[in-house]
C-alpha positions in Angstrom: -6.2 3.0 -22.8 -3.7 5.6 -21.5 -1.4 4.3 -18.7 1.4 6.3 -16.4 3.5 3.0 -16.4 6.6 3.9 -17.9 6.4 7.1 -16.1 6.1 5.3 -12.8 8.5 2.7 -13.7 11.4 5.5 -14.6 10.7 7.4 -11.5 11.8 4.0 -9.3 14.6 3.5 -11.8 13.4 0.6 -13.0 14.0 -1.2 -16.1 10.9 -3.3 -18.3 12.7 -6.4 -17.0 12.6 -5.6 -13.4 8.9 -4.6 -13.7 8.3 -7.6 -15.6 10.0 -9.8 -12.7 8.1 -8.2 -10.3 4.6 -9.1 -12.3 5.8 -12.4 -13.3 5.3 -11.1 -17.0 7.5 -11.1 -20.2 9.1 -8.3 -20.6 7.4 -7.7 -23.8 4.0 -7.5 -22.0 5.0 -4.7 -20.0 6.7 -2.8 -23.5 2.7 -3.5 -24.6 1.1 -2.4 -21.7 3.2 0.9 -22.1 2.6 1.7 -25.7 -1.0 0.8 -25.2 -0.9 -1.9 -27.8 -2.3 -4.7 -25.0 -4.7 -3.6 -22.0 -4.0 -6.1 -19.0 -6.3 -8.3 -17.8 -7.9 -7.3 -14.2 -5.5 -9.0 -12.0 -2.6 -8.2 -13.8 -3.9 -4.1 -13.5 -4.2 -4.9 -9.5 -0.8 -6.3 -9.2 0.4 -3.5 -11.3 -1.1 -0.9 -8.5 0.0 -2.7 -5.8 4.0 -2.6 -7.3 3.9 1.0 -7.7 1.6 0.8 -4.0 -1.6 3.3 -6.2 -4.8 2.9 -7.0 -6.1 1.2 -10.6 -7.4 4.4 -11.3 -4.3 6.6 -10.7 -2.1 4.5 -13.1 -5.2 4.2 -16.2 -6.2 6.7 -17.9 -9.4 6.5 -19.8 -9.6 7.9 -23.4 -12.9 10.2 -22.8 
């Protein structure tokens, strides 16, 4: 699954390891969440839309 993260993340000027405080994730899970080696679990993609304050659907981009 395509995701805007780092593009999000950049525009706030912030590094993996602030996101990854801010989600109370490694910063390793967020470098996989950006490459789209690891798709986060449900919660984890609501607490990402609520950091960057945008829907689910505006940060996930489906393959079809």
């Amino acid at each position: 699954m395509n995701n805007r993260i780092r593009e999000l993340r950049a525009a706030r000027g912030w590094s993996q390891a602030t996101l990854a405080d801010l989600l109370d994730v490694s910063r390793q899970t967020v470098n996989a969440i950006e490459t789209g080696r690891y798709d986060p679990s449900l919660p984890l993609a609501f607490a990402i839309a609520r950091v960057f304050d945008t829907s689910i659907e505006a940060i996930f981009l489906t393959d079809a």
